[in-house]
C-alpha positions as CSV (number, residue, x, y, z in Angstrom):
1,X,0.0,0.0,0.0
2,X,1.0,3.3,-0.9
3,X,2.1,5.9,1.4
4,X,0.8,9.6,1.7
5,X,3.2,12.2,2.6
6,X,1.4,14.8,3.8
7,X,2.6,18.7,2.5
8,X,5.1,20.9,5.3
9,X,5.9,23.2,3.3
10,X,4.0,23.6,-0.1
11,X,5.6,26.9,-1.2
12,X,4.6,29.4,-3.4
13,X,2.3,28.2,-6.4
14,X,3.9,27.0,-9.5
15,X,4.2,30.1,-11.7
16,X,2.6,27.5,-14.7
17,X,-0.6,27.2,-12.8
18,X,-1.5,31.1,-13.7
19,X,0.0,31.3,-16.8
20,X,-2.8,31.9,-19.5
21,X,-3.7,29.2,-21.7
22,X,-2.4,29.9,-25.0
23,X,1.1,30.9,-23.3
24,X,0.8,27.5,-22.0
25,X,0.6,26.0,-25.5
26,X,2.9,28.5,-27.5
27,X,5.7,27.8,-24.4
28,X,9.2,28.5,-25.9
29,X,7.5,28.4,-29.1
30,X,7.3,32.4,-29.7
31,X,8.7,33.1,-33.2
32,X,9.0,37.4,-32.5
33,X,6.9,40.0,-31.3
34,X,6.2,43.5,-32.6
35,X,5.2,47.2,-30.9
36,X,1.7,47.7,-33.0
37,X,1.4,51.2,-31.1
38,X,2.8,52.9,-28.1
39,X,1.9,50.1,-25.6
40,X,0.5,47.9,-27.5
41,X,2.6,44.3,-28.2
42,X,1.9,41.4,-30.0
43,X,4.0,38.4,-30.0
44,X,3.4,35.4,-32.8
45,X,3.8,32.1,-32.3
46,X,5.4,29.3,-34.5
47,X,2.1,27.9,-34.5
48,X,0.6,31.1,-35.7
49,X,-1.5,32.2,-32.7
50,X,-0.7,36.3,-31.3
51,X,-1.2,37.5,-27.6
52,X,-1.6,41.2,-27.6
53,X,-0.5,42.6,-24.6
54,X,-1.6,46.3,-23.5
55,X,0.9,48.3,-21.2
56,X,-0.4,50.5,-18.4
57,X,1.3,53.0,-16.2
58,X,0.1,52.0,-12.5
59,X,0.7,54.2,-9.4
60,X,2.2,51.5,-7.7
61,X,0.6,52.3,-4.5
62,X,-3.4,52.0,-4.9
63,X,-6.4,50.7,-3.0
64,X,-8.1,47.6,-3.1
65,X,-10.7,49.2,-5.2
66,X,-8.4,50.2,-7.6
67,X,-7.1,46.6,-7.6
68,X,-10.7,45.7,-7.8
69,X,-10.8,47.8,-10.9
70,X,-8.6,46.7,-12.6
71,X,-8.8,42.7,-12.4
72,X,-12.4,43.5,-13.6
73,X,-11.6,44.7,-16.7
74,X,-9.3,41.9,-17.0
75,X,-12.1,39.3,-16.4
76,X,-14.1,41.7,-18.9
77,X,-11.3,41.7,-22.0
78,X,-8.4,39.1,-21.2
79,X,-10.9,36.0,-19.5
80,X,-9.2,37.1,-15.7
81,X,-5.1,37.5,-17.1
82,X,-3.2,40.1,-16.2
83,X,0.3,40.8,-14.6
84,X,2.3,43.4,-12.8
85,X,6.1,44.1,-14.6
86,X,8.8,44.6,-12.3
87,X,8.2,48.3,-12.8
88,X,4.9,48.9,-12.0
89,X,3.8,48.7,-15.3
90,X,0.2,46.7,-15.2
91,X,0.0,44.4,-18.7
92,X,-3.3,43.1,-19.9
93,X,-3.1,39.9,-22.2
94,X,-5.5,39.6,-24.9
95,X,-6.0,37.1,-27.3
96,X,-8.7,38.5,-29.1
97,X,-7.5,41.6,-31.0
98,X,-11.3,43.1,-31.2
99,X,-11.1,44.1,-27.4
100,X,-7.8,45.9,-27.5
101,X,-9.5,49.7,-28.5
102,X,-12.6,49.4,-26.1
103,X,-9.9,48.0,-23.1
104,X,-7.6,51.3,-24.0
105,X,-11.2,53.6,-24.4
106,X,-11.8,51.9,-20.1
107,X,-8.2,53.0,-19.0
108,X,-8.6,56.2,-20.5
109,X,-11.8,57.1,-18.2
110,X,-10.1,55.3,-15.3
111,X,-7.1,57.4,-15.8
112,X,-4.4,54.6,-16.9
113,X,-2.3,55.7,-19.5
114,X,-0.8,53.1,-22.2
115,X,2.9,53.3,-23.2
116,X,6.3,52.6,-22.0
117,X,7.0,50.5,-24.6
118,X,10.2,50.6,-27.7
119,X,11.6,54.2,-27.4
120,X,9.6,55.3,-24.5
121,X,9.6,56.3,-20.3
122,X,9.2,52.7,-18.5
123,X,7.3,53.8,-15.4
124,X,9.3,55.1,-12.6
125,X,10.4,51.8,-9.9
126,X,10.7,53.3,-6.8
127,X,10.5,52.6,-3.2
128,X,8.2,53.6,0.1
129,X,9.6,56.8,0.9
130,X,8.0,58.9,3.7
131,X,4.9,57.1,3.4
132,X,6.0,53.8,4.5
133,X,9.9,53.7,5.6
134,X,11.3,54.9,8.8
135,X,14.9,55.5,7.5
136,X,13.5,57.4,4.1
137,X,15.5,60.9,3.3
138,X,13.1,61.9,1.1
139,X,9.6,60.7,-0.1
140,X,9.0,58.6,-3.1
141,X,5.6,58.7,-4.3
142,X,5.8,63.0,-4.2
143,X,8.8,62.7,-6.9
144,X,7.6,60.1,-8.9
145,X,4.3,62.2,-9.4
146,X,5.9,65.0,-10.2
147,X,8.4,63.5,-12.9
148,X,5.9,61.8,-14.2
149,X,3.9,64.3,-14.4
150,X,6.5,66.3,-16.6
151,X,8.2,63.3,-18.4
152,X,4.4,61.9,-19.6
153,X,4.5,62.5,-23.0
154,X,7.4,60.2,-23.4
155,X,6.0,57.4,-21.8
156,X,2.6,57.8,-24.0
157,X,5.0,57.8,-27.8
158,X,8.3,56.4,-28.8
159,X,10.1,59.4,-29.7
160,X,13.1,59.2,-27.4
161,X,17.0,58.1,-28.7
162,X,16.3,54.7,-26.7
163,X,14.3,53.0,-23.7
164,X,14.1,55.3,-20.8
165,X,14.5,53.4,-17.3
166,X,14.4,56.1,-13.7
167,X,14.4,54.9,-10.6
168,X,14.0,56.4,-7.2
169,X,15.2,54.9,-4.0
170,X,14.3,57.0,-0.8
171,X,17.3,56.0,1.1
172,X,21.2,54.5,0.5
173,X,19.4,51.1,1.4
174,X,17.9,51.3,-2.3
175,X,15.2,49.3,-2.3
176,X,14.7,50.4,-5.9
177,X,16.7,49.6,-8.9
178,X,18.8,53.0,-8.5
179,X,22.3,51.2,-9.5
180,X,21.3,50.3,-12.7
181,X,19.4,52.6,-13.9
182,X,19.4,55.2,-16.7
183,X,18.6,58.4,-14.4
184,X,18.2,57.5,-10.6
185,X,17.1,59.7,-7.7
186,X,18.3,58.5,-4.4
187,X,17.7,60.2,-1.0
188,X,20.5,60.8,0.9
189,X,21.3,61.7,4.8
190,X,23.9,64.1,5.9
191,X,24.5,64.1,9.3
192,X,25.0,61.3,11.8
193,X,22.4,59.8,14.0
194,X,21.2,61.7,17.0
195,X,21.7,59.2,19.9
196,X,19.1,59.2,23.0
197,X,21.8,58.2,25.4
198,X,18.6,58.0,28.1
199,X,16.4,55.8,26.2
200,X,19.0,53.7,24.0
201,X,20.1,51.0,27.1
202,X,16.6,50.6,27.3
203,X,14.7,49.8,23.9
204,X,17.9,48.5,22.1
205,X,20.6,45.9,21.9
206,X,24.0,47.7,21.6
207,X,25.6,43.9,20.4
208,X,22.9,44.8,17.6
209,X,23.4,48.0,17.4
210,X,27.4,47.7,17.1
211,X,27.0,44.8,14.6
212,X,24.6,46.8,12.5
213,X,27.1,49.3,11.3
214,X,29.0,48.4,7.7
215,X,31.3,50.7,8.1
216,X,32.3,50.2,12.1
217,X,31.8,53.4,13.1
218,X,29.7,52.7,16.3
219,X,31.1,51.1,19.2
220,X,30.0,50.8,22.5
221,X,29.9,53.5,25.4
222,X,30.2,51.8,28.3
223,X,29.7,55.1,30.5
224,X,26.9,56.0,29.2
225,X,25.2,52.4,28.9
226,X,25.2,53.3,25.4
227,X,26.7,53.9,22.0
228,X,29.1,56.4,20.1
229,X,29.7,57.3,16.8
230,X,32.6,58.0,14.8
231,X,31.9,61.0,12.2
232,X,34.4,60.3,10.0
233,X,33.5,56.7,9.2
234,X,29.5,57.2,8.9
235,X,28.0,57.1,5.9
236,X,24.9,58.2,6.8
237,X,23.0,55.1,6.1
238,X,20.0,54.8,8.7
239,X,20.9,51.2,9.5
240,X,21.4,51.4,13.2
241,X,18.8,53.4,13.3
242,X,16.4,50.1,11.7
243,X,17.9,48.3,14.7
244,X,17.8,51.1,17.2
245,X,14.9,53.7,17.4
246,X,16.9,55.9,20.0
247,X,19.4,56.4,16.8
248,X,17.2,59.1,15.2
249,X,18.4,59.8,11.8
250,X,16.3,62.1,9.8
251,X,17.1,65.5,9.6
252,X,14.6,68.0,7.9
253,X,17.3,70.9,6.9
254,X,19.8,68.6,5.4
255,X,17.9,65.7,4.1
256,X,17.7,66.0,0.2
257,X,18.2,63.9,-2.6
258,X,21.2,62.9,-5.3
259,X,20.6,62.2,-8.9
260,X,23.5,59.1,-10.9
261,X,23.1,58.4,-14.3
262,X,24.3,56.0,-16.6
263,X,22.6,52.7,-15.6
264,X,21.5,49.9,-16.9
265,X,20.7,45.6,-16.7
266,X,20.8,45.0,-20.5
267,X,23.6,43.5,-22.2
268,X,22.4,44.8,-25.5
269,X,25.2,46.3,-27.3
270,X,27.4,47.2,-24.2
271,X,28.1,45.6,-20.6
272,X,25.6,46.1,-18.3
273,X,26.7,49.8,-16.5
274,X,26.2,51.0,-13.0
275,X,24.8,54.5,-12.4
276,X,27.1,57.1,-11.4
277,X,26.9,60.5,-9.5
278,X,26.0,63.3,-11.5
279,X,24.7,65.5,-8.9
280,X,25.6,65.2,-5.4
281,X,22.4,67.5,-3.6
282,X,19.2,68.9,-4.0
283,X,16.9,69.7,-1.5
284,X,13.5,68.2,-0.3
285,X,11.0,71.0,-1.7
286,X,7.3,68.8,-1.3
287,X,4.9,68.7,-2.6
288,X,6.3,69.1,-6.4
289,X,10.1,69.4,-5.9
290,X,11.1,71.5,-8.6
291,X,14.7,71.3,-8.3
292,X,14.8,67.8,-8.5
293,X,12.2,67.9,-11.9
294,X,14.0,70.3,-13.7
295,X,17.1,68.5,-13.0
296,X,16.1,65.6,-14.5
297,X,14.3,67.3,-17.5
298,X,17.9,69.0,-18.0
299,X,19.6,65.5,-18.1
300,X,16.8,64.2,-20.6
301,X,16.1,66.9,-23.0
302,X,20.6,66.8,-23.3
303,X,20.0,63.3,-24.3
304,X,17.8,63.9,-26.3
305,X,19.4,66.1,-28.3
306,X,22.5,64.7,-28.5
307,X,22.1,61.1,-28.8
308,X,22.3,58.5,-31.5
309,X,19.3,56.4,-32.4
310,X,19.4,53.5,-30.0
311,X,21.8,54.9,-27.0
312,X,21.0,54.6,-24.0
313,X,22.2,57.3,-21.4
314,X,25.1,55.6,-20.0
315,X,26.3,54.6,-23.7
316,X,25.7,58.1,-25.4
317,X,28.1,59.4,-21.6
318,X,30.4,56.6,-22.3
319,X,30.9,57.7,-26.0
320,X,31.1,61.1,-25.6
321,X,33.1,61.1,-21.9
322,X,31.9,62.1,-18.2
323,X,33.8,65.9,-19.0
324,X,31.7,66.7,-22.1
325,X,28.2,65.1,-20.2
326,X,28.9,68.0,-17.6
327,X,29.7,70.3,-20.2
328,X,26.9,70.0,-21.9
329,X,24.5,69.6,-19.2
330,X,25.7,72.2,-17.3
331,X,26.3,70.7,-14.0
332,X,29.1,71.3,-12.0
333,X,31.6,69.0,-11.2
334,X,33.0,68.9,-7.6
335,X,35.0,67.1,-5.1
336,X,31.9,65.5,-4.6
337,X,32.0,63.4,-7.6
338,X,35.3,61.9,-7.3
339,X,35.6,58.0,-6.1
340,X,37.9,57.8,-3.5
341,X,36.4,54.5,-2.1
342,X,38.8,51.6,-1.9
343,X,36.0,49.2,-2.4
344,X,34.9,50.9,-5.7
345,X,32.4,49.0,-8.3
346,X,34.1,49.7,-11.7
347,X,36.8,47.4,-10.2
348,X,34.6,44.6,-9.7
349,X,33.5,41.8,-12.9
350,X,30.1,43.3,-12.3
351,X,29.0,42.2,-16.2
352,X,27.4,38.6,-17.8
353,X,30.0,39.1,-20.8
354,X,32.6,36.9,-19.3
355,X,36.3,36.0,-20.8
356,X,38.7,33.2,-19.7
């Protein structure tokens, strides 16, 4: 007689269990796939079947009756199939190509836009910001709005030099994709935790606390039943402050952002590239910050101008070198921007294209 093992630890589901059925059928049979209009995909089979798929720009954070929405017009057009990229970008899969103006004409009055696809904006990854993270130097959904808002008509046509990818991450943890990407906007402390030598003994574990630290600058105050910090080795990264609430490390006046450039995962006609500094401040000016949009619009609209059909950012910087990108921009270059860190990335085989 058989024996029944019973199930400790089923797992996540199988990702082949909510695939839709004629991906099922067509699996790794997918001869090519074309951009019919700005958002709009269809990728053909070897068997001859198409699955359209219709791009949406999603605010990442939204309510369950926006979710609600949203998987209703999927059971409506796509028979329930729908998936989230790993940019926010919502895609609706179609198989009947009849449904794909009347599902656009529903996103229109629900206020979706369709695009970031080919030449375009991919929507902005970003992280929790103020809203959600405790170590946050800046907020996340505010900026993204507010780029957005000012970068839309790229993301709606394919009129840019190449795919656009940005990025914010609301803290040097960076939670979003801010190494790699193309323009990225991470928040940055400048000052070094204040320490509640009065409350720390009692709400934290200075083993924890000490350990915490990637750089060592904290080590233990045995007068004070507490901790101390060494200036000169923090880096301002809020993790003692995850481990340790009587770290306080937010700071209103010199809390601000930093914008790299350069970035990308693709190994399409370069290495894959990681972002670099291009400018070391700007300050937190909710709800729209200004400084921040028209420094990135500056960035893009150089780009633009200047780069060959299919370069990304980082290759049209790489081609015509990091002095003429600051040149041509016009931002200045300071102390601030050069690498004096013994651990530095470029040294590292940080690419797929390997050699023996």
């Amino acid at each position: 007689m058989a024996k029944v093992v019973a199930k400790t630890d089923i797992g996540p589901p199988h990702y082949s269990n909510m695939l839709p059925p004629i991906v099922k059928e067509n699996y790794g049979k997918w001869a090519y796939h074309e951009i019919l209009t700005p958002g709009v995909l269809v990728h053909v089979s070897e068997n001859g079947d198409k699955l359209y798929t219709v791009r949406v720009g999603s605010p990442r954070l939204m309510s369950i009756l926006m979710v609600r929405e949203i998987c209703d017009l999927a059971d409506k057009y796509c028979d329930g199939y729908l998936r989230f990229t790993s940019r926010h970008n919502i895609e609706f899969l179609l198989t009947d190509e009849s449904k794909i103006e009347p599902l656009i004409a529903d996103l229109e009055k629900m206020g979706l836009p369709v695009g970031g696809t080919g030449h375009s904006a991919s929507n902005i990854i970003h992280t929790q910001g103020w809203l959600h993270c405790h170590t946050a130097a800046t907020d996340a959904s505010g900026i993204v709005k507010a780029i957005m808002d000012d970068l839309y008509e790229y993301f709606v046509d394919m009129k840019l030099p190449a795919k656009l990818k940005v990025a914010v991450a609301c803290c040097l943890n960076m939670c979003g994709a801010v190494h790699c990407s193309d323009i990225a906007i991470l928040g940055i402390h400048r000052t070094v935790p204040k320490i509640d030598h009065e409350r720390l003994h009692q709400v934290c574990e200075i083993p924890t606390v000490v350990a915490s630290c990637p750089t060592g600058a904290i080590r233990p105050d045995p007068k004070r039943k507490s901790v101390k910090v060494n200036e000169e080795k923090c880096m301002y990264c809020g993790n003692c402050y995850t481990m340790c609430p009587a770290m306080q490390i937010m700071d209103p006046e010199n809390d601000g952002v930093a914008i790299m450039v350069g970035g990308k995962v693709s190994n399409a006609r370069t290495a894959p590239m990681f972002s670099r500094l291009a400018i070391p401040f700007l300050p937190n000016n909710p709800p729209r910050w200004p400084e921040v949009v028209e420094a990135v619009r500056n960035i893009v609209d150089t780009w633009i101008r200047d780069a060959r059909e299919g370069e990304r950012v980082g290759e049209w910087i790489e081609r015509i070198g990091w002095e003429r990108f600051f040149e041509k921009t016009g931002i200045p270059f300071t102390e601030k921007h050069i690498d004096d860190y013994i651990f530095s990335v470029p040294t590292f085989r940080s690419t797929t294209q390997f050699k023996s």
